[in-house]
C-alpha positions, 0 to 999 in steps of 0.5 A, spaced: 565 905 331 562 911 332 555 914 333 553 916 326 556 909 323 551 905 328 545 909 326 547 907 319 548 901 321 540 900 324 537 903 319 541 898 313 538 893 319 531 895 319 530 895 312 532 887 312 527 886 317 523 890 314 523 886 307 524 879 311 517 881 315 513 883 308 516 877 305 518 884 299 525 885 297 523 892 294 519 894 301 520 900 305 519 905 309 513 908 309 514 915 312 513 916 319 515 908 320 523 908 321 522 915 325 518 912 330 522 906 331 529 910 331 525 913 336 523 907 341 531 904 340 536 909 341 531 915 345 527 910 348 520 914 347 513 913 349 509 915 343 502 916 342 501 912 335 495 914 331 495 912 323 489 908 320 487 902 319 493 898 314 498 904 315 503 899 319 503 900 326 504 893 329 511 894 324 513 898 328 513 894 335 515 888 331 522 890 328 523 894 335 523 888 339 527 885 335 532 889 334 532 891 342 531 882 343 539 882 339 541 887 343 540 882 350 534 887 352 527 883 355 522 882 352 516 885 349 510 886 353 504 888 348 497 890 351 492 887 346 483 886 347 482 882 342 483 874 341 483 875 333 488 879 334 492 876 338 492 870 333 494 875 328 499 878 331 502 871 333 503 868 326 505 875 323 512 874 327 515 868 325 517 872 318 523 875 322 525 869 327 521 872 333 518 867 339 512 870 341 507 867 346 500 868 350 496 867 356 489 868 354 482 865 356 483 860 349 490 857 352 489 855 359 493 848 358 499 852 355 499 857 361 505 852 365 510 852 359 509 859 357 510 861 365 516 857 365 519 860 357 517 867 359 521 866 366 528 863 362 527 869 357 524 864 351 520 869 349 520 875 345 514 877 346 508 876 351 502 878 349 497 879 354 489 881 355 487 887 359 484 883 363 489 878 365 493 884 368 487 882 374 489 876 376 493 876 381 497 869 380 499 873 373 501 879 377 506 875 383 508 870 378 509 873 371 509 880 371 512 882 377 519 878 376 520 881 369 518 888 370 525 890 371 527 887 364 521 889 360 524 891 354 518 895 351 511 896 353 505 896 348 499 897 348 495 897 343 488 900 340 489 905 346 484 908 345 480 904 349 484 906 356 480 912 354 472 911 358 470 917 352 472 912 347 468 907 343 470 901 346 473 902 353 475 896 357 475 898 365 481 893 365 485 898 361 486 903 368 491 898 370 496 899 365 498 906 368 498 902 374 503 897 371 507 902 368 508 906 374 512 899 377 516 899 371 523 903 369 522 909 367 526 909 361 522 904 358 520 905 352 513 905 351 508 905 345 501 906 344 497 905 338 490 906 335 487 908 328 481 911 331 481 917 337 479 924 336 482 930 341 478 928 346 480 921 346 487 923 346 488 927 351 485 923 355 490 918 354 495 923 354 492 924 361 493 917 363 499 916 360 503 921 362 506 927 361 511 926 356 507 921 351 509 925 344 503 924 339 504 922 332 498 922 328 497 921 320 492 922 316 485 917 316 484 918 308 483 911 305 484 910 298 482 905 294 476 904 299 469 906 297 464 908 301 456 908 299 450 909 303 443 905 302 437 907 307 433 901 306 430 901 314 426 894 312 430 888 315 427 884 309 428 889 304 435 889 307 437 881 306 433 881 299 439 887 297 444 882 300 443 876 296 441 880 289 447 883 291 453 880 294 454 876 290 456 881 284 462 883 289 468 880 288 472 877 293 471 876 300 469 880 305 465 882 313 457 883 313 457 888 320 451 887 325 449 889 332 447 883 335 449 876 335 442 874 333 442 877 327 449 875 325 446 868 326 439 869 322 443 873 317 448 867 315 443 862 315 439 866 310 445 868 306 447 860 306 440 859 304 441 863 298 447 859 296 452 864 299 458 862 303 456 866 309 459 865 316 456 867 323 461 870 327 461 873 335 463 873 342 460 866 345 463 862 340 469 857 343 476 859 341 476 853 336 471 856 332 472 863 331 479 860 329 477 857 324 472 862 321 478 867 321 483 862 317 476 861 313 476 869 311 483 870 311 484 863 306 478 867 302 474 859 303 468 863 305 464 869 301 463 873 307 464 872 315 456 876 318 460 878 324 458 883 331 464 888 333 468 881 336 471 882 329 474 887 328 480 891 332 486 888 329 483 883 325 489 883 319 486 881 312 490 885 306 484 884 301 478 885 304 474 886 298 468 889 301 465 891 309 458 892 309 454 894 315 447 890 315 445 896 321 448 903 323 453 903 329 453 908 334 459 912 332 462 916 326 469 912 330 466 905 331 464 905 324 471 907 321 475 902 326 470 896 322 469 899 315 477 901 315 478 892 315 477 893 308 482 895 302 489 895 306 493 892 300 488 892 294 485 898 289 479 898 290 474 895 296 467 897 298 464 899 304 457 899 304 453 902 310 445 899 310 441 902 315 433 899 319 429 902 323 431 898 329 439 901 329 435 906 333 432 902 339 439 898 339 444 903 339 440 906 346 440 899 348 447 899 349 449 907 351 443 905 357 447 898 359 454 902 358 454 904 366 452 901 372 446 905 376 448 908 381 443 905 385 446 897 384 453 899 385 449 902 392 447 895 392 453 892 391 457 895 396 452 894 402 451 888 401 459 887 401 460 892 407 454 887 411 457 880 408 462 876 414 466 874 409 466 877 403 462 874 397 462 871 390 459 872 384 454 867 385 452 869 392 451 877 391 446 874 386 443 873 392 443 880 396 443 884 389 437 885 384 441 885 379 444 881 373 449 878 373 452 881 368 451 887 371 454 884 378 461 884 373 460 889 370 460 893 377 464 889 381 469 891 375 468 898 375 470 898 382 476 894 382 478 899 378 477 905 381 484 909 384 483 908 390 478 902 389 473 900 395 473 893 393 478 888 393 478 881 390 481 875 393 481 868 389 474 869 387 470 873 392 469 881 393 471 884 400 469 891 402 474 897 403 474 903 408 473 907 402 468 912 400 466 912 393 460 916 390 460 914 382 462 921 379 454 922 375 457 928 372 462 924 368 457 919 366 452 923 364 457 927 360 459 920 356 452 919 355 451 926 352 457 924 349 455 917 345 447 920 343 451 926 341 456 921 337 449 917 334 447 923 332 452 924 328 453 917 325 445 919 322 447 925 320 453 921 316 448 917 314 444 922 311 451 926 308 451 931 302 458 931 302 464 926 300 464 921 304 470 920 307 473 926 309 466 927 313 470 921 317 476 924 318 473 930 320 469 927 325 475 923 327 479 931 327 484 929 322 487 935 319 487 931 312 481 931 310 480 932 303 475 930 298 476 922 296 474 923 289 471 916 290 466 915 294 458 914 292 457 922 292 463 924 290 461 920 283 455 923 284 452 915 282 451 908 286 457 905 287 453 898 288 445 899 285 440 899 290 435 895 288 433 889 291 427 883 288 421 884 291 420 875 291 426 876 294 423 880 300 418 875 301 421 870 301 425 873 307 419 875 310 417 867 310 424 865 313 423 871 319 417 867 320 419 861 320 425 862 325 423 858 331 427 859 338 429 853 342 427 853 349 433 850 352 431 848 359 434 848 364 439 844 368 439 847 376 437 850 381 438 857 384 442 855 390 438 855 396 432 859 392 426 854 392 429 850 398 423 850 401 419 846 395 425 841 397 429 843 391 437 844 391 442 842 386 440 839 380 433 838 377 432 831 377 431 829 370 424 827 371 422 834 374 426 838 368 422 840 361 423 837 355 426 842 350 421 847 348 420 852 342 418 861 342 414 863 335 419 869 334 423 874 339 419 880 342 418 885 337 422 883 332 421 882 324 416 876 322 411 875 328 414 879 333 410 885 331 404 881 332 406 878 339 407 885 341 401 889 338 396 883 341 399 884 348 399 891 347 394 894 343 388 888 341 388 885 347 388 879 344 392 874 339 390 874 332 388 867 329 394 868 324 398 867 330 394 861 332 396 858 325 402 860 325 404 856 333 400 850 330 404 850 323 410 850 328 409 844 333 406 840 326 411 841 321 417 844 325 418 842 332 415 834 331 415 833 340 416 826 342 411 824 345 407 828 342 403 832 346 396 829 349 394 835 353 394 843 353 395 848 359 397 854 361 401 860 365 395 864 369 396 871 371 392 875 375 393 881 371 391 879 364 386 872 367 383 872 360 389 873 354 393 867 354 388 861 356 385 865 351 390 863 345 391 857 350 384 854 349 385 856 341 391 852 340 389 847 343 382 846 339 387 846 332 392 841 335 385 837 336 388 836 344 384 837 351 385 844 355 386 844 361 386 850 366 390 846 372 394 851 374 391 857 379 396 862 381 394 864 389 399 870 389 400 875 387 408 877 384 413 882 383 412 882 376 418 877 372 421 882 367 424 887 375 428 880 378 435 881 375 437 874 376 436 867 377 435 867 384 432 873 385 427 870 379 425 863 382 425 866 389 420 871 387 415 865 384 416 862 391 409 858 392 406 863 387 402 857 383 398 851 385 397 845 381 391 842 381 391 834 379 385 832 374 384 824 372 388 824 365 393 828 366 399 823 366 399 824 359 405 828 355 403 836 356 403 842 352 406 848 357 403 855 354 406 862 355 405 868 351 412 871 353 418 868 356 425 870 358 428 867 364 424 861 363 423 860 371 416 860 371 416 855 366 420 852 370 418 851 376 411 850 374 413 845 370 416 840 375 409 842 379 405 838 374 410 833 374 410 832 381 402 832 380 403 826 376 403 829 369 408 826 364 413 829 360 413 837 359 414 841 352 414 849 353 412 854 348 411 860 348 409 866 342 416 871 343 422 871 347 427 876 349 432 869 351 436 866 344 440 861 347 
């Protein structure tokens, strides 16, 4: 047979499976498609993918596995960050006969029988996080015996192996080292909808020389994008509920934080709007289901973080509004882009507050470790005998532990990395680092540059959509025609009902923070108070309640304008502590006493309030708890041993005949919880009885 009736013969092949997989006896190709998979078949390519959201990239890599799976090749191994897509993509393969399985965080009983299946070659692909490419038992028992037999590599949204783009993940550094253990005639395909010049010439730097790119155009139709500037958070929840409900179909709400996924689907919920929250912290079990939910259109909308997003494959999306403005022109493409892939018309509707600001600089602040904790890390791993875990750099590290991974990370992924780590601690290595500060100020430069130009859409006088392809450097752009300015009227009217927006303001109000306590100690932290291990039940708090989180709508504004600016809390906000514990929180026992945290710095502030509450509650107050040192303040310890060390012997209780009752532990601010904690089982050691914490405003939400 020759040449030129092969090829003929694969391209009658991969339009069947093409339609099989679409479940479509009239589909075809869409122009660029076939090329890229004729490409990777019979040249073995690497490419450089860049096609929007809906275009068809994992079809692709799919039909290319099979046919490749039908020539005897290896399996697929398919790079992907996000579990959602993961999911997607698993089911998305059955159509055309193939076996694809995974190793992730949310399977570990699976893991032995997908070894073994990967291992017999029963798999057609395996898919994997980035993060798995870190463990060393994966490396030695699984990836390293198929190496040799991999019959195309994926890596998809690329544009995170990039540290200028928008969701860089330090786990995609060691992809170049996986390749670099691999044939070099596999063929290799990367894919992203969302990298501009910059990015992709950083992939290509990565990638290699050879990574031809192909790009097609951003322009989405069908999808109409609008912007509404309502900066007030009450405002925005009135427009949702008056609203949503007139857009047909089902769709995504975007927020910036997983407090306001939380508080934005209750209030939709309270309105008789089928909203779900979805975020990170959810177990596997229920981010499953709430996507099953989406995807079946059994929920009006899903009020989702960023963990909902890459990936997530629902044709008909029927809307995509942003709750808040993200911090990228990119970012905003990659989720607004989950909207309208099979179906005529679709909205985006991008809503902006006044906190989008402080938020987004939040996280370009948090994105990189200062230099002087990563100096801090490495010391202490120079100086440990033995290495150390996690836990016990908390110890010798004033940081978080998140910012502990988020450094240790960072390190072991560095060419050549100064850390190593075996099972779970961390050893120093005989390397220099010094972390490159130009390069990091570059990206923060970057990212403010990138959030200027997100409030500069937000303000845009031009169309829409070909504002978004130009800022991702689409050669394309043109004008959508569509869009809100396009048409030179609101898609979606921008109204809202003002009873709705007080009835908003009252929900804000009234959205109280549970106080979990808490269940152990810190290590060796409070040793010498004889406490290690677990809190004995009768020192541990009883579950406790903030009034609202530290600046936030509602009452959050009045704690920080008392603290900062009156010098005293106002008798509204004593009403509304008193409206909680009577009408909402209902402690039992119910409290017979008052007391509260002393501070040296502001003696008079909070046994003021204390005093106040304790006089409309009808309860004794009593001020029994002296403070005898004076302390670094809480808010500088980054974690929970540096936290409860630091208030080592800084109180004393002082008993008084009475105290045995049921006591109310006031706080104005309340974070770690440790001050409460110890100070709570001092009064119980001292012979109080059950102990409930509350506090005005919390930044701790869990």
């Amino acid at each position: 047979m020759t040449e030129t009736m092969e090829r003929e013969i694969q391209k009658i092949r991969l339009l069947n499976l093409l339609r099989i997989f679409l479940d479509d006896p009239k589909a075809d190709f869409r122009p660029g498609q076939r090329k890229i998979i004729e490409l990777l078949l019979n040249k073995r390519e690497k490419i450089l993918l860049i096609q929007r959201t809906g275009w068809g990239k994992s079809i692709v890599y799919f039909l290319t596995t099979k046919i490749l799976r039908d020539q005897n090749s290896g399996p697929t191994l398919l790079i992907s960050p996000l579990l959602a897509l993961m999911r997607n993509q698993i089911l998305a393969t059955k159509n055309i006969g193939l076996r694809a399985d995974t190793i992730n965080s949310s399977n570990t009983n699976q893991w032995r029988q997908v070894k073994e299946n990967v291992l017999a070659n029963k798999v057609d692909i395996l898919l994997i996080s980035p993060e798995r490419l870190a463990n060393s038992d994966f490396r030695k028992e699984i990836l390293l015996p198929i190496s040799n037999r991999v019959g195309l590599f994926v890596v998809d949204e690329a544009h995170c192996i990039s540290d200028w783009g928008h969701d860089f993940r330090p786990d995609y550094r060691r992809i170049v080292r996986i390749l670099q253990a691999m044939p070099p005639n596999v063929p290799i395909l990367a894919t992203t909808a969302t990298a501009n010049k910059r990015v992709i010439k950083d992939i290509w730097t990565q990638l290699g020389k050879n990574l031809h790119v192909f790009r097609g155009h951003l322009m989405r139709e069908g999808l109409c994008l609008q912007n509404i500037k309502i900066s007030d958070k009450a405002c925005r929840m009135a427009w949702l509920v008056k609203h949503l409900s007139d857009i047909e179909g089902s769709g995504i709400i975007y927020v910036l934080t997983v407090k306001d996924a939380c508080r934005v689907a209750d209030w939709l919920k309270m309105h008789d709007i089928d909203a779900h929250a979805y975020y990170g912290a959810l177990n596997s079990d229920e981010r499953e289901r709430l996507e099953s939910a989406l995807l079946n259109n059994r929920v009006k909308a899903l009020v989702a973080t960023s963990a909902l997003g890459m990936g997530f494959d629902k044709p008909d999306i029927s809307f995509v509004i942003h709750f808040q403005r993200p911090g990228s022109v990119v970012h905003y493409y990659q989720q607004v882009g989950r909207a309208g892939r099979a179906i005529k018309k679709s909205y985006g509707i991008l809503l902006e507050g006044e906190e989008d600001q402080d938020i987004t600089d939040y996280f370009i602040k948090s994105a990189f470790p200062p230099r002087a904790h990563i100096k801090e890390a490495l010391d202490a791993l120079e100086h440990a005998e033995d290495g150390l875990s996690i836990t016990e750099m908390e110890r010798e590290v004033n940081c978080s532990r998140t910012q502990i991974r988020k450094v240790m990370k960072i390190l072991e992924t560095e060419t050549p990395s100064p850390v190593s780590k075996i099972e779970k601690k961390y050893y120093a290595n005989p390397v220099e680092y010094e972390p490159d500060r130009k390069k990091i100020d570059a990206l923060i430069r970057i990212r403010k540059e990138e959030q200027a130009k997100m409030a500069e859409y937000m303000e845009s006088k031009q169309c829409l959509m070909e504002f978004l392809a130009r800022e991702l450097d689409d050669p394309h752009a043109k004008k959508c025609g569509q869009c809100a300015f396009c048409r030179g009227k609101p898609l979606i009217p921008e109204t809202y009902d003002n009873g709705l927006v007080k009835d908003a303001l009252t929900f804000l109000k009234r959205i109280d923070f549970i106080l979990n306590p808490r269940k152990s100690w810190p290590r060796d932290a409070l040793a010498e108070m004889g406490w290690t291990g677990i809190i004995d039940h009768p020192l541990r708090l009883k579950p406790g309640r903030a009034l609202c989180m530290w600046g936030d709508a509602g009452w959050g504004e009045s704690v920080r304008r008392g603290k900062q600016v009156d010098g005293r809390y106002s008798d509204s906000l004593v009403d509304a502590a008193v409206e909680m514990v009577l009408k909402r929180w209902h402690p039992i026992p119910f409290p017979g006493w008052v007391t509260c945290v002393p501070s040296l710095r502001h003696p008079v502030l909070v046994p003021d309030f204390a005093r106040r509450l304790a006089r409309r509650l009808g309860l004794k107050f009593v001020p029994c708890i002296e403070k005898v040192c004076h302390t670094t303040p809480q808010k500088l310890m980054q974690n929970s041993y540096q936290q409860a060390k630091n208030l080592l012997s800084a109180f004393r209780v002082k008993s008084w005949n009475g105290m045995d009752g049921t006591v109310l532990l006031f706080d104005d601010m309340v974070d770690s919880r440790w001050t409460l904690t110890i100070i709570g089982a001092m009064l119980r050691e001292s012979g109080s009885g059950p102990v409930f914490p509350l506090a005005l405003s919390t930044t701790y939400s869990k």
